[in-house]
BAFI-3210 file (N, C-alpha, C; in Angstrom, 3 decimals, decimal comma, padded with zeros to 6 digits):
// residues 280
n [1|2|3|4|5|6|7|8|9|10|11|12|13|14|15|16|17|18|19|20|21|22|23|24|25|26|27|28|29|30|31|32|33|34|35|36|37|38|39|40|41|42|43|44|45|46|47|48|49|50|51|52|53|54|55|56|57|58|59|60|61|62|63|64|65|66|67|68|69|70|71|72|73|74|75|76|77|78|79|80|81|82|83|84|85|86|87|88|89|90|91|92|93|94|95|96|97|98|99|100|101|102|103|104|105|106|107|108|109|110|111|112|113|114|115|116|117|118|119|120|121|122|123|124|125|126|127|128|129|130|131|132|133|134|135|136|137|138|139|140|141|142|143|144|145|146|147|148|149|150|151|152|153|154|155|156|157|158|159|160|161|162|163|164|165|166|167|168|169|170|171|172|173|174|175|176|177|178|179|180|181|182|183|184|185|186|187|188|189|190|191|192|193|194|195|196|197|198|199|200|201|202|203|204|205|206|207|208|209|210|211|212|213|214|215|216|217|218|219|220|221|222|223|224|225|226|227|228|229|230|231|232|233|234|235|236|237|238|239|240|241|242|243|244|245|246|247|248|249|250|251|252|253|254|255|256|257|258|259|260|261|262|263|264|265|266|267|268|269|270|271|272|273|274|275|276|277|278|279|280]
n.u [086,051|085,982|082,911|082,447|084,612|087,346|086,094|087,388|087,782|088,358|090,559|091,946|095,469|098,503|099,591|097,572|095,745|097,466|098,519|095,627|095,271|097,712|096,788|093,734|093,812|092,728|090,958|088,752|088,739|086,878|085,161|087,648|088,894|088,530|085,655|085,841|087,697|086,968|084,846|086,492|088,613|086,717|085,495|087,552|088,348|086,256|086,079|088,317|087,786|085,732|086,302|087,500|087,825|085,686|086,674|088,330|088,311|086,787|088,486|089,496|086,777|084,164|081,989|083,683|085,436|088,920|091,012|094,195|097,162|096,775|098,489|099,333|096,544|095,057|095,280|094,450|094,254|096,690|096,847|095,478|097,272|099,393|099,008|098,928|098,345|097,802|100,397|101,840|100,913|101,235|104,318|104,499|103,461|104,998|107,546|110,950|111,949|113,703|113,182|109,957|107,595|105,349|102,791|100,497|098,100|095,132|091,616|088,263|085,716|082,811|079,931|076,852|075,450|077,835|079,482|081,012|084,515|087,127|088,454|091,452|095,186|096,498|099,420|099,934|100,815|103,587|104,747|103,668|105,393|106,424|106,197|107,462|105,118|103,478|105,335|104,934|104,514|103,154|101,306|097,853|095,083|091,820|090,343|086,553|084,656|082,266|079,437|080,526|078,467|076,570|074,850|076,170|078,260|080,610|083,853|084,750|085,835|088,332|088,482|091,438|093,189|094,846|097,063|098,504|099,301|096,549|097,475|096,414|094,777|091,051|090,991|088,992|085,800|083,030|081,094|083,054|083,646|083,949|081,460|083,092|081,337|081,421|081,192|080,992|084,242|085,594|088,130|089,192|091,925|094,682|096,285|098,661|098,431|095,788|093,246|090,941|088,382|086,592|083,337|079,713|077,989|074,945|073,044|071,596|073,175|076,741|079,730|082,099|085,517|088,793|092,234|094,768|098,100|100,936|104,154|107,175|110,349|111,908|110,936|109,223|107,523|103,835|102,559|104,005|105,170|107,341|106,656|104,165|103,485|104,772|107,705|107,553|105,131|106,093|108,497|107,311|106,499|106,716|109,516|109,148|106,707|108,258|109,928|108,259|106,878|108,739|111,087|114,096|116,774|115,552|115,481|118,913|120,127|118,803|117,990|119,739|120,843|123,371|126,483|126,174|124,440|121,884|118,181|116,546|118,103|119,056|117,144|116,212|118,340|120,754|124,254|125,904|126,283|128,366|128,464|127,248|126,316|123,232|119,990|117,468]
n.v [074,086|075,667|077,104|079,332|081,781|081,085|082,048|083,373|083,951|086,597|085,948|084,672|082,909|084,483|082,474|080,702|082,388|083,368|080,156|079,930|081,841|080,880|078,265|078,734|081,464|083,889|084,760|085,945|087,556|087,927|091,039|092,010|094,968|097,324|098,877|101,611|102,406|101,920|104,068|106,703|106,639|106,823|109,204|110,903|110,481|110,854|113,888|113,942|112,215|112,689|114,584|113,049|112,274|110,144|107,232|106,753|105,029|101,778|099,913|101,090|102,065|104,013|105,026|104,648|105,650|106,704|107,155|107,877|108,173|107,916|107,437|110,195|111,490|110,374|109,950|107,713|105,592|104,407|102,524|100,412|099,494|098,546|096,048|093,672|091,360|091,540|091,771|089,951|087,536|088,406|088,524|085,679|084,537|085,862|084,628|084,401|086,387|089,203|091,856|093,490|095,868|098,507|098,347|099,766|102,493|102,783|104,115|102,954|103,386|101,947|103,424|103,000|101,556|100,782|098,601|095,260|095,269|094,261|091,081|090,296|089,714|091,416|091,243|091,817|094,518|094,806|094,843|092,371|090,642|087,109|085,321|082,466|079,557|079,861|081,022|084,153|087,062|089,563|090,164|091,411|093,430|094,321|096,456|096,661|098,998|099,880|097,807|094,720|093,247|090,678|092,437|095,082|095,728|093,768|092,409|090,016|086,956|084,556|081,043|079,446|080,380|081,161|079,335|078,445|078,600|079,840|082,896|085,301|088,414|087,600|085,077|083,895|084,391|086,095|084,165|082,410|083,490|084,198|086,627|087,884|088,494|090,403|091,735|095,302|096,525|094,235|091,830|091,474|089,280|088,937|087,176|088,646|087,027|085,643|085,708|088,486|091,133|094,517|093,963|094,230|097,213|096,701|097,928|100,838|102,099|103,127|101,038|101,515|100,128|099,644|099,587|098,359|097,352|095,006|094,755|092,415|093,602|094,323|094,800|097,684|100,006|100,535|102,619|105,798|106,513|108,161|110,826|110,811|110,542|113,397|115,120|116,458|115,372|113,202|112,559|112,764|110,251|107,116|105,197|102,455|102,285|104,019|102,630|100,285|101,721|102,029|103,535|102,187|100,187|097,857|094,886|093,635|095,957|097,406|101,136|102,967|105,969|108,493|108,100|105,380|105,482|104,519|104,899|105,696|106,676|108,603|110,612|111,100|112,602|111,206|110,616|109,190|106,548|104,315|103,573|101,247|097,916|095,910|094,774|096,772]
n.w [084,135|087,636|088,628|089,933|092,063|094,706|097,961|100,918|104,183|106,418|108,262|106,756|105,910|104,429|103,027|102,211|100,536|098,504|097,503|096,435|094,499|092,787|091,860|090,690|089,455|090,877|094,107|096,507|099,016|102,070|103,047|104,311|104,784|106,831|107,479|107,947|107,128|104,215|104,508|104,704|102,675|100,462|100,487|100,445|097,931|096,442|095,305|093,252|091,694|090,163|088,927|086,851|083,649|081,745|079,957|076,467|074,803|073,962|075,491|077,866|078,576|077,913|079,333|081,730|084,442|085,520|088,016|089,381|091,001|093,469|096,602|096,852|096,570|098,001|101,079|103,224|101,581|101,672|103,801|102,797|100,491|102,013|103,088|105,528|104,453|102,015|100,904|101,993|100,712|097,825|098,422|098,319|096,260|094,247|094,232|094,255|093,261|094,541|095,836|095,131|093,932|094,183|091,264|090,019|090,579|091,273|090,815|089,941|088,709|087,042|084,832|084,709|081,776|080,414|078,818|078,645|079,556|077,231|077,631|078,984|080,178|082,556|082,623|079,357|079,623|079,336|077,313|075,878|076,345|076,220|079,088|081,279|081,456|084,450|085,779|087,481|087,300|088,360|091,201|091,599|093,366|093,873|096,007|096,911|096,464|096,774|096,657|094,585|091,908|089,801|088,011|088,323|087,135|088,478|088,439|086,023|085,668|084,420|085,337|086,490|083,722|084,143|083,767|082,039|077,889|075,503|075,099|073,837|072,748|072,844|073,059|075,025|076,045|077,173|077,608|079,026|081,798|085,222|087,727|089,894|092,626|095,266|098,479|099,846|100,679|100,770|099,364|095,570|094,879|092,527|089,783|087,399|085,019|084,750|082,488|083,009|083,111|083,242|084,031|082,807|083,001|084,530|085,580|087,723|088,867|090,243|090,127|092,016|092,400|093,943|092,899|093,171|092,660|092,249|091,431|090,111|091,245|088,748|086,993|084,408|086,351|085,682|086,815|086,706|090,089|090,722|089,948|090,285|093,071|094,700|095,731|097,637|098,992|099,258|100,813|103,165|103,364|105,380|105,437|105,011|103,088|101,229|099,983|098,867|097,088|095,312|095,502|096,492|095,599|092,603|092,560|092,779|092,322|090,508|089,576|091,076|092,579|091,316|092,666|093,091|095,298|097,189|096,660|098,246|100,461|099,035|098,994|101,619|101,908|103,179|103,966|105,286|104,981|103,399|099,685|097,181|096,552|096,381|097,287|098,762]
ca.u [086,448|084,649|081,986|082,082|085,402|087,407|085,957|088,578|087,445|089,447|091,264|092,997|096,742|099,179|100,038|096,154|095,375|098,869|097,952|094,196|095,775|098,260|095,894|093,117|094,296|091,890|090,181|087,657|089,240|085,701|085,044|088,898|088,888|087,434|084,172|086,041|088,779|086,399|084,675|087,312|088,723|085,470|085,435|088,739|087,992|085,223|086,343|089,128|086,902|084,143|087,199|088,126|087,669|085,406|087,591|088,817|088,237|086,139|088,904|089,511|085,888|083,613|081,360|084,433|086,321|090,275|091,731|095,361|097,823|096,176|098,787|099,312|095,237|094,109|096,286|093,931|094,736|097,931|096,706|094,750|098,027|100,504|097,963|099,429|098,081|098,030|101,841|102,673|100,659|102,253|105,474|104,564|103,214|106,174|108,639|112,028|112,686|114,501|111,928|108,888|106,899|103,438|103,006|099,803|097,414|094,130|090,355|088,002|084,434|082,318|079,178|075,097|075,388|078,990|079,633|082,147|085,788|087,259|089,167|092,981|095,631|097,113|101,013|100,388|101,182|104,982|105,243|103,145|106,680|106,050|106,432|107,023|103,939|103,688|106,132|103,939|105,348|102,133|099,840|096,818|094,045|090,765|088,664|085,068|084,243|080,564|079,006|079,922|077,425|076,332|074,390|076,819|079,985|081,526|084,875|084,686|087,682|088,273|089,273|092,067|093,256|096,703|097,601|098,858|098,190|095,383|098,068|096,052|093,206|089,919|090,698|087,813|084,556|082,490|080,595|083,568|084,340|082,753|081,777|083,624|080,994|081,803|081,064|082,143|085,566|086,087|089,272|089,902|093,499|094,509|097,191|098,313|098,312|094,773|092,429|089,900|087,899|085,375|081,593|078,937|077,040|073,454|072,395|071,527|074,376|078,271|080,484|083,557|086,840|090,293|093,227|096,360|098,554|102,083|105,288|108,728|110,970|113,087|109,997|109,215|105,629|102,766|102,204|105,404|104,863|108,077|105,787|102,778|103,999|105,330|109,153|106,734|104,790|107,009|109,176|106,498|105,542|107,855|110,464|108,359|105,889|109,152|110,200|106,788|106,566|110,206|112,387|114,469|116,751|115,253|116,313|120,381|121,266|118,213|117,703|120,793|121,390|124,537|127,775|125,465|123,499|120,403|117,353|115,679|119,139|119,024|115,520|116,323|119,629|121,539|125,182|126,613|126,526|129,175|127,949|127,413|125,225|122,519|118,456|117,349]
ca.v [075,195|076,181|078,446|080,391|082,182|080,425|083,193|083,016|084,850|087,649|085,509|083,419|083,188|084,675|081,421|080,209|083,370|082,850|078,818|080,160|082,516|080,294|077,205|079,187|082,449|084,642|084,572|086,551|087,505|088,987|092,116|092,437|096,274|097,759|100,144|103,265|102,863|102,416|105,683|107,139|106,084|107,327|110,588|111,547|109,645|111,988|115,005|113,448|110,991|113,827|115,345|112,328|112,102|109,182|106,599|107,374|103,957|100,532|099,336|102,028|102,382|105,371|105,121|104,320|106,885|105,992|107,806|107,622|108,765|107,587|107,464|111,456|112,244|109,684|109,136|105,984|104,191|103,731|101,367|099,314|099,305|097,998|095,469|092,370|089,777|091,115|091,705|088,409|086,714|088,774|087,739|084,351|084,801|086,925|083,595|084,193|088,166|089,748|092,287|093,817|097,297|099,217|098,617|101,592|102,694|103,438|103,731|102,337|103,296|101,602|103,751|102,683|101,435|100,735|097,465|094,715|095,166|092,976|089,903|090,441|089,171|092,686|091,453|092,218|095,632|094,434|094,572|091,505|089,575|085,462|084,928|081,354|079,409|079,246|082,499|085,119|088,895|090,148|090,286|092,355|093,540|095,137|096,369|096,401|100,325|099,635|095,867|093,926|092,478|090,464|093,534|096,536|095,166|092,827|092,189|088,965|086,462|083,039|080,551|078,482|080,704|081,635|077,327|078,766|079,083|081,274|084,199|086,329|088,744|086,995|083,519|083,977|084,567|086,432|082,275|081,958|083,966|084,197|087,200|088,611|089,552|090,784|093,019|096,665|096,183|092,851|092,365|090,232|089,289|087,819|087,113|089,215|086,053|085,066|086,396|088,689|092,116|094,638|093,420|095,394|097,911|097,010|098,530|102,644|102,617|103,230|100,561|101,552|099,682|099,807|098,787|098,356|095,985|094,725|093,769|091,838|095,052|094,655|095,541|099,120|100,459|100,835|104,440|106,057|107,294|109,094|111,756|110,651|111,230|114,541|115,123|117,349|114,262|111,345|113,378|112,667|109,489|106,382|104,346|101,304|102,488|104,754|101,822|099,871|102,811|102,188|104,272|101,545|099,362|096,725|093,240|094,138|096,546|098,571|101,904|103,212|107,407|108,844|107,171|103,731|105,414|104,138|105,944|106,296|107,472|109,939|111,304|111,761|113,370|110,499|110,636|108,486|105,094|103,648|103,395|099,909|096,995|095,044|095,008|097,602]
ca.w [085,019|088,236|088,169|090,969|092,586|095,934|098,934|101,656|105,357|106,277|109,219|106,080|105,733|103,502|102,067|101,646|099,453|097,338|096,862|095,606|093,109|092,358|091,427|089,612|089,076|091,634|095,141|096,831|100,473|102,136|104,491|104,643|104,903|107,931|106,753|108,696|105,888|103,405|104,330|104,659|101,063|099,728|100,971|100,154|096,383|095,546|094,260|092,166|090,423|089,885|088,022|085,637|082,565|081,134|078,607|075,459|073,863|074,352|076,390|078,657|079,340|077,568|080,939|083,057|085,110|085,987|089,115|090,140|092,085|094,916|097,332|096,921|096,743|099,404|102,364|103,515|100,470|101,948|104,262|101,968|099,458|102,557|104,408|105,744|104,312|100,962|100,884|102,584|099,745|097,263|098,288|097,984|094,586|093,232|095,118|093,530|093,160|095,702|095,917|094,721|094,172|093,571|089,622|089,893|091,921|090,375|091,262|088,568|088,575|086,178|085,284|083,966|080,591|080,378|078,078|079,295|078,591|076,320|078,111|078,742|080,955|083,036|082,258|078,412|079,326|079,707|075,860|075,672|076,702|076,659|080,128|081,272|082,110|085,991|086,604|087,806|087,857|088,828|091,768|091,621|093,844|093,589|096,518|096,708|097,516|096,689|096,606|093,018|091,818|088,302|087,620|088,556|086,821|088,930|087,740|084,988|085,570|083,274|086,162|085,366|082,503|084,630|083,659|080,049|076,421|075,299|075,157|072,655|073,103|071,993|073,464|075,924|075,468|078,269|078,438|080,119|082,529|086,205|087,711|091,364|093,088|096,583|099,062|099,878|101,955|100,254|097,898|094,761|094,612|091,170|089,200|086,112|083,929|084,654|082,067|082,929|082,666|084,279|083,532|081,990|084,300|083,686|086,853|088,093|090,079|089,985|090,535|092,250|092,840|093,826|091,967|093,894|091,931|092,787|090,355|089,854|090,864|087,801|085,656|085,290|087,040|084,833|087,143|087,130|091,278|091,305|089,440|091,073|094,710|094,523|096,510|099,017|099,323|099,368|102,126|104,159|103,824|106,239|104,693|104,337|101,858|099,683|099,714|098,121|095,913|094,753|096,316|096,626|093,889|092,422|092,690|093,897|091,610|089,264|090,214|092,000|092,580|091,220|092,634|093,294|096,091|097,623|096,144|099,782|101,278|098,399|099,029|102,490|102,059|103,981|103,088|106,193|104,387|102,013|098,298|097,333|095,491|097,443|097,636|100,185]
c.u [085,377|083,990|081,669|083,983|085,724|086,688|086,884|088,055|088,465|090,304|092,370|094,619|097,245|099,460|098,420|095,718|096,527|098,218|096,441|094,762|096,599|097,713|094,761|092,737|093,691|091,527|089,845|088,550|087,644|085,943|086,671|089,561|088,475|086,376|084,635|086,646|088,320|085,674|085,485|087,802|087,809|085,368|086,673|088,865|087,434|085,470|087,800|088,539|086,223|085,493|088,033|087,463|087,008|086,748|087,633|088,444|087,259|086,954|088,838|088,075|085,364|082,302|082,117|084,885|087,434|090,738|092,429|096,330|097,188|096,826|099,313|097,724|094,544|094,781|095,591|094,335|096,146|097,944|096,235|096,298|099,168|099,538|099,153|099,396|097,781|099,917|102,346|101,956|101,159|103,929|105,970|104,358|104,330|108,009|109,665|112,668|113,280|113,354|110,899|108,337|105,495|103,661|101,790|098,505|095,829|092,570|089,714|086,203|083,920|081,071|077,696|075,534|076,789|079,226|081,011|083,447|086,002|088,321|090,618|093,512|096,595|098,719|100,811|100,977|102,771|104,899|104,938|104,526|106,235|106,467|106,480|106,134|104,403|104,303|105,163|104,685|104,435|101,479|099,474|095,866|092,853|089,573|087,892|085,076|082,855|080,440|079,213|078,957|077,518|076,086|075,410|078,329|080,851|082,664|084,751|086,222|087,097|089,183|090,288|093,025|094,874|097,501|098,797|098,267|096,790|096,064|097,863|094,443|092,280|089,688|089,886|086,328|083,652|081,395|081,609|084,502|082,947|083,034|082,507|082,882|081,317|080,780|082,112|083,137|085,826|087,160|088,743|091,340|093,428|095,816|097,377|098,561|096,893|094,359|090,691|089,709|086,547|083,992|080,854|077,900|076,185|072,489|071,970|072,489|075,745|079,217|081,906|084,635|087,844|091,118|094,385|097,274|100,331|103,467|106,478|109,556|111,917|112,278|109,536|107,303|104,776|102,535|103,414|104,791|106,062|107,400|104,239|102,681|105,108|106,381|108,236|106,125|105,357|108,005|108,431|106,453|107,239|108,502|110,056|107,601|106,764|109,169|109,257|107,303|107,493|111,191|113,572|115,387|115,771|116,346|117,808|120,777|120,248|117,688|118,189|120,464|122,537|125,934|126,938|124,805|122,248|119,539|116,578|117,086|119,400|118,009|116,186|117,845|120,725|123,063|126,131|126,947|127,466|128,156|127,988|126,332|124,404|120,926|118,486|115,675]
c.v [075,429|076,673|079,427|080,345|081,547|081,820|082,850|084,168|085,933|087,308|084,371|084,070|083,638|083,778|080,589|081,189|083,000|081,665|079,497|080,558|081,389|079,126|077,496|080,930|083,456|083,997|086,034|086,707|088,669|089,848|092,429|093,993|096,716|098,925|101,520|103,570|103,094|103,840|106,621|107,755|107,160|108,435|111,249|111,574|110,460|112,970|115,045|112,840|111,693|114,815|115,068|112,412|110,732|108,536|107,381|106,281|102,523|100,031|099,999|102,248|103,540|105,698|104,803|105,721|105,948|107,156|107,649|108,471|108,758|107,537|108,786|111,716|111,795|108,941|107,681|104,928|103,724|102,450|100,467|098,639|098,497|096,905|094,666|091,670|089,974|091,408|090,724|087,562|087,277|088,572|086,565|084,015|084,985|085,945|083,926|085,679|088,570|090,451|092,628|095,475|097,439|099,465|100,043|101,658|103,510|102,996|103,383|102,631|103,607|102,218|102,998|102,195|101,030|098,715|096,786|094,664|093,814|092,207|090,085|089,798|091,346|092,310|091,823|093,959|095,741|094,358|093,187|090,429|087,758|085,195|083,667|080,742|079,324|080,342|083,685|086,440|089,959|089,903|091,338|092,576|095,013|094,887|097,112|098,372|100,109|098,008|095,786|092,849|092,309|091,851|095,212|096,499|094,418|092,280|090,204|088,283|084,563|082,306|079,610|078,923|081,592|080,355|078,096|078,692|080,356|082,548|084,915|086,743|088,196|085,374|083,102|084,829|085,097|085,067|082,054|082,234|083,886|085,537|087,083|089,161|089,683|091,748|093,830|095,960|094,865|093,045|091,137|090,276|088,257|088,168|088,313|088,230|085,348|086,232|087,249|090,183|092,810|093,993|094,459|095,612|097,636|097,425|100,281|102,907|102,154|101,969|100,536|100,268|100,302|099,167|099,272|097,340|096,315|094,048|093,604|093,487|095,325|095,210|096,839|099,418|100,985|102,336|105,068|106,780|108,222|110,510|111,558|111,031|112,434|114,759|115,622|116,369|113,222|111,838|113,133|111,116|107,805|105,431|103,117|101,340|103,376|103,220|100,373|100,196|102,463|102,888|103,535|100,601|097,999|095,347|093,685|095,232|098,510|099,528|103,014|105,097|107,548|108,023|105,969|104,152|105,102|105,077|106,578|106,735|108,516|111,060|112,095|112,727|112,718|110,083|110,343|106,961|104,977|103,527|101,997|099,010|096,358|095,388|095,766|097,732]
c.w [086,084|087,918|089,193|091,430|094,060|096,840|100,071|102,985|105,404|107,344|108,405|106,160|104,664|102,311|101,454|100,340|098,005|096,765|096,157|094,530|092,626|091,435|090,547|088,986|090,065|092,780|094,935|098,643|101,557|102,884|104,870|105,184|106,016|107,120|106,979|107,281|104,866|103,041|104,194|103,212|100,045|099,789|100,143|098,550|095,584|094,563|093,300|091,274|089,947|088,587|086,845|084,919|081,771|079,833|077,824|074,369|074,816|075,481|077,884|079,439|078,951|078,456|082,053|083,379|085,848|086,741|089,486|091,150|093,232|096,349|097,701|097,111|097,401|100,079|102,807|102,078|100,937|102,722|104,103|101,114|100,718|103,810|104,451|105,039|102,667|100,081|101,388|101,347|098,429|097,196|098,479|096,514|094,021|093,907|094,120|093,256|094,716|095,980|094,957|094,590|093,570|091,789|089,483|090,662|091,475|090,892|089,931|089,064|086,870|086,226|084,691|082,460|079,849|080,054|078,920|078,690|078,364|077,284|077,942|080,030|081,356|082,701|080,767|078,980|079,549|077,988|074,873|075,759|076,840|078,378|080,744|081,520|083,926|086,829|086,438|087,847|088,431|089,787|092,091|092,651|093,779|094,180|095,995|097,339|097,138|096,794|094,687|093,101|090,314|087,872|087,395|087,818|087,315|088,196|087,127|085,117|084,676|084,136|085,425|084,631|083,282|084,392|082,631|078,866|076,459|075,377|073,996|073,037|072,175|072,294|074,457|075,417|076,650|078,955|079,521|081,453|083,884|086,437|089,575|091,931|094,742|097,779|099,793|100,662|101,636|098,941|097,136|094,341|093,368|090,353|087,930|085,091|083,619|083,500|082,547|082,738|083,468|083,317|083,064|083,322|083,774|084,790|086,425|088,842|089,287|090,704|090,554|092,969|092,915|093,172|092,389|093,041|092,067|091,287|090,745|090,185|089,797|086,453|085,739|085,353|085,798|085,090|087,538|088,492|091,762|090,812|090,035|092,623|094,371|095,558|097,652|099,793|099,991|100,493|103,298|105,018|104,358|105,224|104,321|102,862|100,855|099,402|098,466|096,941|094,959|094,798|096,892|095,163|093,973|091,751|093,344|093,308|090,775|090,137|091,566|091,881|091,988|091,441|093,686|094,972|096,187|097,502|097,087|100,612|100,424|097,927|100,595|102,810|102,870|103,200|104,086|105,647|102,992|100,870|098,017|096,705|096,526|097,081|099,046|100,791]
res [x|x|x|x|x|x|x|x|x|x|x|x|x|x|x|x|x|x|x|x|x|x|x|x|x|x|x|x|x|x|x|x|x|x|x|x|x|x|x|x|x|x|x|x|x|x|x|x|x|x|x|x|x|x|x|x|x|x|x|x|x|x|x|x|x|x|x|x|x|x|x|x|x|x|x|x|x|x|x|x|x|x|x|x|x|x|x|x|x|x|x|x|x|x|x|x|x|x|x|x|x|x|x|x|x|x|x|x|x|x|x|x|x|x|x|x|x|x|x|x|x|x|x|x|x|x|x|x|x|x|x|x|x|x|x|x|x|x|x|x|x|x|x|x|x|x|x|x|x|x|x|x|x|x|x|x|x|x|x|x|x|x|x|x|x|x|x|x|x|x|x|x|x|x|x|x|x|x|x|x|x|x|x|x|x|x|x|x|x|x|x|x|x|x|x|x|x|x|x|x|x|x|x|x|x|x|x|x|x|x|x|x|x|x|x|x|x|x|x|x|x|x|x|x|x|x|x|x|x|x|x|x|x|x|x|x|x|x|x|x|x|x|x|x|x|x|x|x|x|x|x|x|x|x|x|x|x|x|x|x|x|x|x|x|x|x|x|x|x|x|x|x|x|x|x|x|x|x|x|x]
***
């Protein structure tokens, strides 16, 4: 297996990032973010995260802090969660669904002393389902709001380990994982079949990320956002991103209104269109 992660400029294509993931489960896309957004991000980040709750368990993180609803408590995350180029490689990844949506939307700061989670692939949380080798229902990403580094937690990935087999926690060993390190405003896009995990803080400092992550629309969201974006909210925000969110059916059919209306023509109160089956 390599030992170091592909890095990919931030002038790469949709389909270059996809082929990376595709071939060894992760890239590195650098500086992708602009720094405004990141401040931005950060600012707005603060006094939600200052208000989580450390883990509950080893996995979770008993020096981590998990922050969601991000597209209700930090309007700039919206434009990290609908970039270009990681939605055009997402829907190269996810080749074969009609569409797609936001599986959850979560910040992740890792703090001082904070041991490495244990090695998983992000689709077990589908009921640990066998999924075929090669069919992907997941892509993930997770920017850089500080620099990763070995030291600060840099997210731990096991290249390769999206091929198949090894579908049981414990079939990795932190020997074999590399870490992600980046800098701020840099993503890692990565499959949810690759195996990996955050790293152990052995630094004085907090290492924050983002965690935007994308699924099959026939599977249901890890963050339910019809409760996460609040009607006051989601009223607001343009038909592209309900749409993301899931305000929309998935694939032709899941997720209809009442007499088989469209879930974004029944947000906005639109009651000019025939009733009817289709992806919207």
């Amino acid at each position: 297996m390599p030992r170091s992660l592909q890095h990919l400029p931030p002038t790469a294509e949709a389909a270059e990032v996809a082929a990376a993931v595709k071939a060894e489960g992760a890239c590195v896309v650098d500086d992708l973010a602009p720094p405004a957004i990141v401040d931005r991000i950060v600012v707005e980040l603060d006094p939600w995260l200052g208000r989580t709750h450390h883990g509950g368990d080893d996995f979770a993180g008993r020096a981590t802090r998990r922050t969601g609803a991000l597209v209700a408590r930090c309007p700039a995350v919206r434009e990290l969660l609908q970039h270009p180029l990681v939605l055009g490689a997402t829907e190269a990844l996810l080749e074969g669904s009609t569409t797609f949506h936001v599986h959850l939307t979560q910040a992740i700061a890792i703090g001082p002393g904070q041991p490495a989670q244990p090695i998983h692939r992000d689709q077990w949380a589908f009921d640990f389902f066998p999924f075929p080798d090669g069919y992907d229902v997941q892509c993930n990403t997770i920017w850089a709001l500080t620099d990763f580094t070995e030291a600060n937690g840099a997210t731990r990935v096991v290249p390769g380990s999206n091929r198949g087999g090894h579908d049981s926690l414990g079939a990795f060993e932190p020997a074999d994982t590399v870490g992600a390190e980046m800098t701020r405003g840099s993503v890692l896009v990565y499959s949810g079949s690759v195996h990996h995990g955050g790293g152990a803080n052995q630094s004085d400092e907090v290492r924050v990320g983002l965690n935007l992550t994308y699924a099959r629309s026939w599977l249901r969201q890890e963050e339910n956002q019809y409760l996460s974006v609040p009607p006051e909210v989601a009223a607001t925000l343009d038909d592209d991103l309900l749409r993301l969110l899931g305000w929309a059916r998935g694939a032709y059919a899941l997720g209809y209104v009442g007499d088989v209306v469209d879930p974004l023509d029944a947000l906005r109160g639109r009651t000019d269109r025939a009733p009817g089956f289709g992806a919207t």
